[in-house]
ROPAGU-151078 format. One record per residue (C-alpha): residue number from 0; residue in one letter; x, y, z. Coordinates in pm, 1 decimal, padded with zeros to 6 digits. Layout:
BEGIN
<node num="NUM" residuo="A" xx="X" yy="Y" zz="Z"/>
...
//
This chain:
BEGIN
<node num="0" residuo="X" xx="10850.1" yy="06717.6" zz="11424.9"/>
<node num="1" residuo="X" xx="10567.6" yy="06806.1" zz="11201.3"/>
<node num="2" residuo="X" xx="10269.7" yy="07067.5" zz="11264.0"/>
<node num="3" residuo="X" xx="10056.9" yy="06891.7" zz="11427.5"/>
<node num="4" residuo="X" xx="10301.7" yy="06715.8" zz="11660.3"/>
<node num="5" residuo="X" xx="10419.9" yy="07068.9" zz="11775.0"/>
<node num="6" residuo="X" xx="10079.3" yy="07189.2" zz="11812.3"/>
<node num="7" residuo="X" xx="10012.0" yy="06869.3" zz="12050.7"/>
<node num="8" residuo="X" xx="10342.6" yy="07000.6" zz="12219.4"/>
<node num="9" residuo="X" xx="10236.3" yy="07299.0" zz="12284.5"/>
<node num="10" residuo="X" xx="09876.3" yy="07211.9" zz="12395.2"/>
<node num="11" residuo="X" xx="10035.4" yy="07020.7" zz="12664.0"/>
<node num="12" residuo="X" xx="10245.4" yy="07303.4" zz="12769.8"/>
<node num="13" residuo="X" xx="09940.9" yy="07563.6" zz="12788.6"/>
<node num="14" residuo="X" xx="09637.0" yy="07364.1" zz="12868.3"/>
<node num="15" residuo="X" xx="09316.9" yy="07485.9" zz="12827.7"/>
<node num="16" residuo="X" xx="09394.5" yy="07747.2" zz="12590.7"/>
<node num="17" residuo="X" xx="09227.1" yy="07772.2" zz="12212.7"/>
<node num="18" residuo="X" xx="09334.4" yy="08021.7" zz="12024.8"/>
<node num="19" residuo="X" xx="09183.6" yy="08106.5" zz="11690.5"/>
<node num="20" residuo="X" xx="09392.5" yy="08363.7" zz="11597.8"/>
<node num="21" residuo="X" xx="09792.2" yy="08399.5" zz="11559.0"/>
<node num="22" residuo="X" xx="09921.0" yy="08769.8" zz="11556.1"/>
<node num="23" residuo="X" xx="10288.1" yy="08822.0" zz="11478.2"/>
<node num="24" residuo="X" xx="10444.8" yy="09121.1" zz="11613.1"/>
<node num="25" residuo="X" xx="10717.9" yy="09316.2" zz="11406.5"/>
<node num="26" residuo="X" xx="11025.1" yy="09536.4" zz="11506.3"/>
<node num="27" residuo="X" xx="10925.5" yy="09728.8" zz="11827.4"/>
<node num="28" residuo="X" xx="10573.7" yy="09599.1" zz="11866.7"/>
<node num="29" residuo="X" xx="10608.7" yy="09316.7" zz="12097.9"/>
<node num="30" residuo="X" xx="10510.3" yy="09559.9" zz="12428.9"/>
<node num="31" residuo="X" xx="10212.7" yy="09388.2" zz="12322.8"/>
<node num="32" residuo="X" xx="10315.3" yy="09075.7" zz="12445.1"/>
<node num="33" residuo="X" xx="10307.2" yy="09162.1" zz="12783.8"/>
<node num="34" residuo="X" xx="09918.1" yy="09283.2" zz="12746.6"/>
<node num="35" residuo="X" xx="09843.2" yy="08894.3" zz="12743.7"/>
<node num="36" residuo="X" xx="09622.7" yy="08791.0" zz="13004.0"/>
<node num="37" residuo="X" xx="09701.6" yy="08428.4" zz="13181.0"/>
<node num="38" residuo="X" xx="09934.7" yy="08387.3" zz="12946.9"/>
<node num="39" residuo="X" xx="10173.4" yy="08069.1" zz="12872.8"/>
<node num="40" residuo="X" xx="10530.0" yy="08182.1" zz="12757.2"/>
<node num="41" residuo="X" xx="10740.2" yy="07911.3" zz="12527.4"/>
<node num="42" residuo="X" xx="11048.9" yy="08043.1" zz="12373.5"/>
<node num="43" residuo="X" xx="11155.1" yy="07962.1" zz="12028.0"/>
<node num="44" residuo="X" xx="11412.8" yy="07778.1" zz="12152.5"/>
<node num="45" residuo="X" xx="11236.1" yy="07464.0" zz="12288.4"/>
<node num="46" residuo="X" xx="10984.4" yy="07429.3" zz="12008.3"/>
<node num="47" residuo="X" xx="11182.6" yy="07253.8" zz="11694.5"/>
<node num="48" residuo="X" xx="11166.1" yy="07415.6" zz="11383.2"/>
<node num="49" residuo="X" xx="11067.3" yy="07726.1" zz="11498.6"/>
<node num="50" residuo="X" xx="11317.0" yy="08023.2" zz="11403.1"/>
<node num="51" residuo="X" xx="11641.2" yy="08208.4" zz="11571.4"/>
<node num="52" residuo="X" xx="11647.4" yy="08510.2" zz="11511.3"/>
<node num="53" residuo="X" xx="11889.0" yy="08783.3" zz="11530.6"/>
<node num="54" residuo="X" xx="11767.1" yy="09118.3" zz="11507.3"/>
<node num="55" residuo="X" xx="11715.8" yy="09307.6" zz="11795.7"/>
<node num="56" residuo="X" xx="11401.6" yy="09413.6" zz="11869.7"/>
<node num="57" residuo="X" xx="11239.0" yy="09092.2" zz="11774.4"/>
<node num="58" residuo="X" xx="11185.0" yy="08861.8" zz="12153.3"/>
<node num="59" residuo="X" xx="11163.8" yy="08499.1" zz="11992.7"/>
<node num="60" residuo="X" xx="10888.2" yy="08378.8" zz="12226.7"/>
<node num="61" residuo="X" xx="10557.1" yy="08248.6" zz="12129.7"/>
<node num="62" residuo="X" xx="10281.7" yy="08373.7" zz="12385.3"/>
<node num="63" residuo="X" xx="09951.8" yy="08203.2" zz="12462.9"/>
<node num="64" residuo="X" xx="09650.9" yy="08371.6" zz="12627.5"/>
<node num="65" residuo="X" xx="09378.8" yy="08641.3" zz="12581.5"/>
<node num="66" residuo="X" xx="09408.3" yy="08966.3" zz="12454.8"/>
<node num="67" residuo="X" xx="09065.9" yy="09149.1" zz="12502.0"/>
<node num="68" residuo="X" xx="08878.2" yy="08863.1" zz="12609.1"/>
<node num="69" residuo="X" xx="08954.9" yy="08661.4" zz="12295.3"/>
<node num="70" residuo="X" xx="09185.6" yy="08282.5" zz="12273.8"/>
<node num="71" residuo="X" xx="09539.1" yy="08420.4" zz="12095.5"/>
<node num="72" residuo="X" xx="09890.7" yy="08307.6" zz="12015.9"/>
<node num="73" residuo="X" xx="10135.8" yy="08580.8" zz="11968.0"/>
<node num="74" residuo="X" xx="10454.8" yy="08542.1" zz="11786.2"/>
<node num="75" residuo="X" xx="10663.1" yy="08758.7" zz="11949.1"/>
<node num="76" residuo="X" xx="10922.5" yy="08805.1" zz="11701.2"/>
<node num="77" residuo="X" xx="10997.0" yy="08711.2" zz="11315.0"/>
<node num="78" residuo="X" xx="11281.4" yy="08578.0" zz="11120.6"/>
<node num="79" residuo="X" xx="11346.4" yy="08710.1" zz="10814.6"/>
<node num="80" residuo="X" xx="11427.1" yy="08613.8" zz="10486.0"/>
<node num="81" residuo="X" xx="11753.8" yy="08847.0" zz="10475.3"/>
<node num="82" residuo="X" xx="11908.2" yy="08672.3" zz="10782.3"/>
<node num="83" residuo="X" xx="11987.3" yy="08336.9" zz="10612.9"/>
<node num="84" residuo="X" xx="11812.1" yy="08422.0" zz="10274.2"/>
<node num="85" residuo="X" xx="11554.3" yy="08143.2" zz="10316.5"/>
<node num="86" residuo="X" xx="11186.0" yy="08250.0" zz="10242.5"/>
<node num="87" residuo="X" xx="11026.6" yy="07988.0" zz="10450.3"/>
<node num="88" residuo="X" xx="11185.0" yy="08103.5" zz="10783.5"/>
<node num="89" residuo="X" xx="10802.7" yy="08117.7" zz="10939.6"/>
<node num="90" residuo="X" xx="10669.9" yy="07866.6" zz="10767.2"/>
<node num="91" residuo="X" xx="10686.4" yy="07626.3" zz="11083.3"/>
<node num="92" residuo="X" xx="10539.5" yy="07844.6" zz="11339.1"/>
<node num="93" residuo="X" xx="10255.8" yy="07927.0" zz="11103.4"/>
<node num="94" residuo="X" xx="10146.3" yy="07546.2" zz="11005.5"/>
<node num="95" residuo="X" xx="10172.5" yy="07498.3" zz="11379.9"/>
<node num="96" residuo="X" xx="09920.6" yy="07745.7" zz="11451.8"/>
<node num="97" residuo="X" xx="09702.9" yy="07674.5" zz="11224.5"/>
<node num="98" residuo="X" xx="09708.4" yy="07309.9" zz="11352.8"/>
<node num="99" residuo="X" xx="09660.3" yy="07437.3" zz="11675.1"/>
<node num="100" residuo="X" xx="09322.7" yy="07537.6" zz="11539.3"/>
<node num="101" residuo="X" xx="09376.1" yy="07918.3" zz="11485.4"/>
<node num="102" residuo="X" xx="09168.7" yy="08045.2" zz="11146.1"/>
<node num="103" residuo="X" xx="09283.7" yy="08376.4" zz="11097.0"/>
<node num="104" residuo="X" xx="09668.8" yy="08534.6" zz="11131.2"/>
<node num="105" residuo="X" xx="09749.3" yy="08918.9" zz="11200.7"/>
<node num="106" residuo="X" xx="10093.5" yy="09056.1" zz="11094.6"/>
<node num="107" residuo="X" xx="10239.3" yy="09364.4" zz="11194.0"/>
<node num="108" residuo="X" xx="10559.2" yy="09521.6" zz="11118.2"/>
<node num="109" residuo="X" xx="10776.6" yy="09832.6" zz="11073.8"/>
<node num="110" residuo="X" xx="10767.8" yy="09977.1" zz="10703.1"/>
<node num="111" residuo="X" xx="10933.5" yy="10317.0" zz="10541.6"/>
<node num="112" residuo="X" xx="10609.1" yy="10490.5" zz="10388.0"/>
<node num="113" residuo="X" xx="10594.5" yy="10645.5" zz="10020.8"/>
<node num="114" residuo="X" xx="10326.2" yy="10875.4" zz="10092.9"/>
<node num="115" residuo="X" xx="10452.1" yy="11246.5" zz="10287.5"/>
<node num="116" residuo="X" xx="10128.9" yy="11247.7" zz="10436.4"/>
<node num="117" residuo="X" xx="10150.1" yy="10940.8" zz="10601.0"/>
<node num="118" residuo="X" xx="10431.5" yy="10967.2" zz="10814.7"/>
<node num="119" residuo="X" xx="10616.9" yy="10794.8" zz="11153.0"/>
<node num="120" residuo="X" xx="10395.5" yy="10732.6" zz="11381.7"/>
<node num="121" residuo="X" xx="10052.4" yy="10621.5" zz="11169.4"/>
<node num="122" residuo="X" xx="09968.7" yy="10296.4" zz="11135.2"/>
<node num="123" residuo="X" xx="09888.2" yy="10142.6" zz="10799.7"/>
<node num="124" residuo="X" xx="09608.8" yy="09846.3" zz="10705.6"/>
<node num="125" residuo="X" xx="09770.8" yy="09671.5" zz="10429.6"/>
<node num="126" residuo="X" xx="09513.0" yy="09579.0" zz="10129.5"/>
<node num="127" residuo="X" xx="09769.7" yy="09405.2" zz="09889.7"/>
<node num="128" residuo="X" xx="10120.7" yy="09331.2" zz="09848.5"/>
<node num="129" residuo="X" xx="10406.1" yy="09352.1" zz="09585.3"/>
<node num="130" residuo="X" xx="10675.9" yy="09130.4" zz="09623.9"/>
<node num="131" residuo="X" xx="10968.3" yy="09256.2" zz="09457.9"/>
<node num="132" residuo="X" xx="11220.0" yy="09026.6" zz="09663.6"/>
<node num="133" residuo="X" xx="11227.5" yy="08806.6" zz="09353.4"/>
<node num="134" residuo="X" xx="11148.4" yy="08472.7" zz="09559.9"/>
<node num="135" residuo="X" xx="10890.2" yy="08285.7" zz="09700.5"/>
<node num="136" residuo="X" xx="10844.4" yy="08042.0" zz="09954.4"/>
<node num="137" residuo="X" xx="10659.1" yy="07804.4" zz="09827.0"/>
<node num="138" residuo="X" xx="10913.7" yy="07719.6" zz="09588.6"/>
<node num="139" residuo="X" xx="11006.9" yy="07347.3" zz="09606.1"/>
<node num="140" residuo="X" xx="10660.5" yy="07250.2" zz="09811.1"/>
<node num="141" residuo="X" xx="10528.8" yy="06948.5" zz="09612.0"/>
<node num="142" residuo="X" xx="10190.2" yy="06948.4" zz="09592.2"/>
<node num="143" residuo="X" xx="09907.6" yy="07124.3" zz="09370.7"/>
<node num="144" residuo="X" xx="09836.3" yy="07343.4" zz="09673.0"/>
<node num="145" residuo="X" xx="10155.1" yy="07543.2" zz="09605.4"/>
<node num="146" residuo="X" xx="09942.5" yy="07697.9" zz="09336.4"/>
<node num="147" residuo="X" xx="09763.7" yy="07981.3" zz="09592.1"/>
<node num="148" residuo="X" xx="09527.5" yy="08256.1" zz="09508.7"/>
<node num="149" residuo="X" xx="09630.5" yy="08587.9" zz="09606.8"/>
<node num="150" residuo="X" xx="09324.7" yy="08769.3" zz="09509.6"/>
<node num="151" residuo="X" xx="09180.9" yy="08915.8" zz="09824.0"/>
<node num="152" residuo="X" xx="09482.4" yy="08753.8" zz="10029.2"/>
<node num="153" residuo="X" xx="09426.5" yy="09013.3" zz="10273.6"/>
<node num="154" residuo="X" xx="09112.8" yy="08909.0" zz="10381.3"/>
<node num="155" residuo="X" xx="08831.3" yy="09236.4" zz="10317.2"/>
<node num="156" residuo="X" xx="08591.8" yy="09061.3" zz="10601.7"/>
<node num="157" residuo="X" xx="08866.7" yy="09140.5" zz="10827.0"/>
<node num="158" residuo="X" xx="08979.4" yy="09476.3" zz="10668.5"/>
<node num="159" residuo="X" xx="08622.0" yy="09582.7" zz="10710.0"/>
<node num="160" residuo="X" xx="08642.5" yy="09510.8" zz="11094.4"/>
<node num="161" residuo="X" xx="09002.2" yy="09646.0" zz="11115.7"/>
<node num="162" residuo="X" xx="08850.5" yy="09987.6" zz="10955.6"/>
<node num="163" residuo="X" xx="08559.1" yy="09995.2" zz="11198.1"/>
<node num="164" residuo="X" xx="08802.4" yy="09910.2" zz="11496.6"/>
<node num="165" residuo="X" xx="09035.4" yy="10171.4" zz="11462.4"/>
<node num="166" residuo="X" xx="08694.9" yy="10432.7" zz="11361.8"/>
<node num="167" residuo="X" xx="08569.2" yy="10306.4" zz="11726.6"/>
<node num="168" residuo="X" xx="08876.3" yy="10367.1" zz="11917.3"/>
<node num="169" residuo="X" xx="09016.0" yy="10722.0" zz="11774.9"/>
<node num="170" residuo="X" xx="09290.6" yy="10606.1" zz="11537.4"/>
<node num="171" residuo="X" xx="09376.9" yy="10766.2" zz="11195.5"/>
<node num="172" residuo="X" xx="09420.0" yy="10419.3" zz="11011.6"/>
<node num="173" residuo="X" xx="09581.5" yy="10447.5" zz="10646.0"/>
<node num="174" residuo="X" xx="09601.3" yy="10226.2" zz="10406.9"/>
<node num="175" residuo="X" xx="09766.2" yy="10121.7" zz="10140.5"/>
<node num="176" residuo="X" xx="09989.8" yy="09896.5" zz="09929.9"/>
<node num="177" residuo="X" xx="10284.6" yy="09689.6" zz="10103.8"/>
<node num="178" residuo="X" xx="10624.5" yy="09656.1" zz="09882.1"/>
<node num="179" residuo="X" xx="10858.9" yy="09351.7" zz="09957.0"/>
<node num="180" residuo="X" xx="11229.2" yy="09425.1" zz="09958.4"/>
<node num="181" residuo="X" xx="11467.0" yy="09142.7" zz="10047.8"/>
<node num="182" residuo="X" xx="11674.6" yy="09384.8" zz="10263.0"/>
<node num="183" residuo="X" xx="11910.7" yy="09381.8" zz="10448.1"/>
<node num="184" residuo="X" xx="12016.4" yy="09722.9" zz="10297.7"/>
<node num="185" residuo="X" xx="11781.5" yy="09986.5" zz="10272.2"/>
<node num="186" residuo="X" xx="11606.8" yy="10101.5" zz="09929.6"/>
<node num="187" residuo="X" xx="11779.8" yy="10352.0" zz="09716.0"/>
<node num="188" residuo="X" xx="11642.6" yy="10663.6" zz="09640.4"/>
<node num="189" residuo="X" xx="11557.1" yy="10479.2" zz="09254.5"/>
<node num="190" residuo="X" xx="11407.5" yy="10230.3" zz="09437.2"/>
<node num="191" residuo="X" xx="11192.3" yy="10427.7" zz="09608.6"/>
<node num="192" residuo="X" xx="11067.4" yy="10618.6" zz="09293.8"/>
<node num="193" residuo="X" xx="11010.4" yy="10329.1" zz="09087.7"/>
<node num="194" residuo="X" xx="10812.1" yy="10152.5" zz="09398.8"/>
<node num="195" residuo="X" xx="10620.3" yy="10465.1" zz="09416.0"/>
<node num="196" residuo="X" xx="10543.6" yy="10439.6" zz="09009.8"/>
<node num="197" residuo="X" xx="10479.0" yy="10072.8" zz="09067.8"/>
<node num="198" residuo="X" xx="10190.7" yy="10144.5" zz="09333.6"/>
<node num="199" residuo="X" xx="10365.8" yy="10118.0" zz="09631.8"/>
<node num="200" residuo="X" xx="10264.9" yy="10321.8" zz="09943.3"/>
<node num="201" residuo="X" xx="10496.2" yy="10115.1" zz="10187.1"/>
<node num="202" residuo="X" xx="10798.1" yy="09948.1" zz="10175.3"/>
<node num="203" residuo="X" xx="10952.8" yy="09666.3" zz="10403.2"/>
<node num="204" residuo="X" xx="11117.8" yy="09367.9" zz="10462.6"/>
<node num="205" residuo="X" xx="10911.6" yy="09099.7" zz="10601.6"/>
<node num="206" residuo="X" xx="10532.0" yy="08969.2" zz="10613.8"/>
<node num="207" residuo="X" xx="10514.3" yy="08865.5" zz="10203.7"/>
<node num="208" residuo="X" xx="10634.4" yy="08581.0" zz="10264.9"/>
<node num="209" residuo="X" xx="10399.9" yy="08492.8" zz="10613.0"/>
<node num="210" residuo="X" xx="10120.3" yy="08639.0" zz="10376.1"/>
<node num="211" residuo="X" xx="10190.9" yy="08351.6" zz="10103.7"/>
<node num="212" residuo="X" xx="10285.1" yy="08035.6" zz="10391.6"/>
<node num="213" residuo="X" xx="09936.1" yy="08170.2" zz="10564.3"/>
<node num="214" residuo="X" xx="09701.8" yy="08114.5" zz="10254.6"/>
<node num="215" residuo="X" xx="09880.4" yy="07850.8" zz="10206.2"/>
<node num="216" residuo="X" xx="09749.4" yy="07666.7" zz="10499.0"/>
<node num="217" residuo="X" xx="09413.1" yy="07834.1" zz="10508.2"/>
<node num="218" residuo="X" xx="09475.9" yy="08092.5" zz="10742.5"/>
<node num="219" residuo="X" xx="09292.3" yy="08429.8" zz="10674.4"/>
<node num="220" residuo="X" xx="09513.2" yy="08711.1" zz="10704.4"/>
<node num="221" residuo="X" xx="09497.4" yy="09091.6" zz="10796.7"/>
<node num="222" residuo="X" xx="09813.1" yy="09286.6" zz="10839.3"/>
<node num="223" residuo="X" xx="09934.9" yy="09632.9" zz="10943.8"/>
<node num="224" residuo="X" xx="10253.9" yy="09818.4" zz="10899.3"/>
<node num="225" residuo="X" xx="10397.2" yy="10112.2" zz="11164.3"/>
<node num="226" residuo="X" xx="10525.9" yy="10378.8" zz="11011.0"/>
<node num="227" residuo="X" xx="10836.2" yy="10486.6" zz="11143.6"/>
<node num="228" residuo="X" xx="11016.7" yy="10667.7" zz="10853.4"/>
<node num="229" residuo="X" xx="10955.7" yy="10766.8" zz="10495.6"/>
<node num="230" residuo="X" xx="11170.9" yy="10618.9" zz="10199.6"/>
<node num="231" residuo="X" xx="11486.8" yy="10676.6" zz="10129.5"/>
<node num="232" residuo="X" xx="11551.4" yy="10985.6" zz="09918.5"/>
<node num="233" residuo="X" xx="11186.0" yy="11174.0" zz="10024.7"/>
<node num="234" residuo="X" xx="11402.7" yy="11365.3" zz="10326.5"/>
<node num="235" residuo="X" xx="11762.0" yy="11359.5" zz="10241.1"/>
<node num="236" residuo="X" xx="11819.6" yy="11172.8" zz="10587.8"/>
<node num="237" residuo="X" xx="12001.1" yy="10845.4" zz="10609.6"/>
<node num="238" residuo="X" xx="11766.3" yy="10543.7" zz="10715.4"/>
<node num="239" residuo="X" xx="11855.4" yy="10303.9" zz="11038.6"/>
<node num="240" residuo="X" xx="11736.9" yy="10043.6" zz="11229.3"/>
<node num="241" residuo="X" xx="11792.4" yy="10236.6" zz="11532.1"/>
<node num="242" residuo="X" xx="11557.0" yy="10524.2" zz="11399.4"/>
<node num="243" residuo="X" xx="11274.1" yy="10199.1" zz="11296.4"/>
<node num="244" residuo="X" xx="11278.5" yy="10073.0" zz="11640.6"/>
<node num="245" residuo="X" xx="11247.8" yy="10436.3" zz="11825.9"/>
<node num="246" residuo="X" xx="11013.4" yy="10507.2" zz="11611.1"/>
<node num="247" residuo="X" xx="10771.3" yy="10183.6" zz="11628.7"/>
<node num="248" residuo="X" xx="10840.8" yy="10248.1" zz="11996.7"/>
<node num="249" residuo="X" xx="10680.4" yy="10601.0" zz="11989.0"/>
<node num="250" residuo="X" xx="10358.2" yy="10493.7" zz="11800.7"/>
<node num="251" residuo="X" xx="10345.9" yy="10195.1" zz="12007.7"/>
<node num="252" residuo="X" xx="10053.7" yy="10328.8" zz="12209.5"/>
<node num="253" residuo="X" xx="09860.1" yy="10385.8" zz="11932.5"/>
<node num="254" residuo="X" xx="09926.5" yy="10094.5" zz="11757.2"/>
<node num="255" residuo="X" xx="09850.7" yy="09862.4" zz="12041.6"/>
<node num="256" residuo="X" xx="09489.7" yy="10057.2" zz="12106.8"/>
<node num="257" residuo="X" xx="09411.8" yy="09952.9" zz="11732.5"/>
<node num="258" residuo="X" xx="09511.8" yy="09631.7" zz="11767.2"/>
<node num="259" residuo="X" xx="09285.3" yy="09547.0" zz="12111.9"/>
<node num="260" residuo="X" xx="09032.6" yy="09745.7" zz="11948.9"/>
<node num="261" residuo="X" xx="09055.8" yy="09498.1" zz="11630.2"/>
<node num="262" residuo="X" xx="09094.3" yy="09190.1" zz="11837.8"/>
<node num="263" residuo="X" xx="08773.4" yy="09286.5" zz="12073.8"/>
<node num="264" residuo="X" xx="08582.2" yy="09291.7" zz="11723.7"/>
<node num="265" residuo="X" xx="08652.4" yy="08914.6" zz="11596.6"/>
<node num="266" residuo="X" xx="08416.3" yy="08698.5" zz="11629.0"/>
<node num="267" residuo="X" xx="08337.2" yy="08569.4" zz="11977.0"/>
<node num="268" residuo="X" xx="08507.2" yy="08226.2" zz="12074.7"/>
<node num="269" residuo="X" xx="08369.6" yy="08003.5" zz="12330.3"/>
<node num="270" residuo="X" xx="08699.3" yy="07976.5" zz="12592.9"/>
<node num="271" residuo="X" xx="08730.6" yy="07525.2" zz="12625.7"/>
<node num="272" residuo="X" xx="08835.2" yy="07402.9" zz="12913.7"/>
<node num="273" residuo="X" xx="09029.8" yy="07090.3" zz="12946.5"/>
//
């Protein structure tokens, strides 16, 4: 089933709904899920090609509805590339939404930050990305649109809002630099340095890739990280996914006021009835 079969699929299964933007939610985030407003609920498992994944924390359910007061379809839930070491793990969902008619895609996720001032608990606006995973997925696509620009990938329209958002609703918003480790493991301690020499202010292991399949079908894209540690060797404490999903969980609050502030300040979209 191509894109824009699935996006007639899932039309049918939440009429009247026209969302123009796509937000992914990363490791502990998806409490936002349930902020959706007459919302349609499809799990990954009936829509074909979408992915299964299996790290807890993530729901696997795509979500269809408003989120204050604009059209939106939330993935709740990402596969990643260190769970069957393919890149284009969200490469389905994201053509689909984008044939569904959504312009712009939001990615959140967890992330270890390389800056002691910017510790567990503050969210961070992405502005660029290294990938240092060493793959890509749009390896083996073949056409000339493989060939994508990734100056101003994260779109600065959107950063601009996403600044003024979190200004109008009280959050400390950082910013910074977004490194791409394949994972599973953590980073060493040399890792960490040299990402920090490199220009790094955050490391994780997901969104590069949804970045690159998002441009790649015309999406616009802004993205934030939760902090919920900093890297490996910067405390002398061992890193775990346990402490990345307590700790997403504590700045949930925060990071969900941000993210209804940002969504409130998209453009306008004229709801379509059907």
């Amino acid at each position: 089933m191509d894109a824009r079969e699935l996006a007639g699929l899932i039309r049918d299964w939440a009429p009247g709904h026209a969302p123009k933007t796509g937000i992914v939610l990363g490791s502990g985030l998806g409490s936002l899920a349930d902020e959706i407003e007459d919302a349609a609920h499809l799990s990954y498992l009936d829509l074909p090609g979408f992915p299964r994944s299996g790290v807890s924390g993530h729901a696997g359910e795509l979500v269809i509805g408003r989120l204050a007061d604009r059209e939106v379809a939330v993935l709740s839930g990402r596969a990643h590339f260190y769970e069957r070491g393919n890149p284009r793990e969200m490469a389905v969902p994201i053509a689909a939404l984008a044939a569904l008619g959504a312009e712009r895609l939001i990615l959140t996720n967890a992330a270890g930050s390389l800056r002691p001032e910017v510790g567990p608990g503050t969210p961070m606006l992405i502005t660029d990305h290294i990938a240092w995973s060493g793959t890509n997925p749009l390896i083996g696509v073949e056409d000339d649109g493989r060939f994508v620009s990734m100056v101003d990938a994260y779109d600065p329209g959107l950063a601009d809002l996403a600044r003024a958002a979190a200004r109008s609703a009280g959050v400390d918003l950082a910013e910074g630099v977004y490194m791409w480790f394949s994972g599973p493991s953590f980073e060493t301690p040399a890792e960490i340095r040299a990402a920090r020499l490199l220009g790094a202010d955050a490391v994780g292991m997901s969104t590069v890739p949804e970045v690159i399949l998002a441009r790649h079908v015309g999406l616009e894209v802004a993205a934030f990280s939760m902090i919920t540690n900093l890297g490996a060797g910067m405390t002398g404490a061992a890193l775990s996914h346990e402490e990345t999903k307590r700790e997403a969980a504590k700045g949930a609050e925060r990071f969900r006021t941000l993210l209804r502030a940002f969504v409130a300040a998209l453009p306008a979209e004229r709801r379509e009835t059907r």
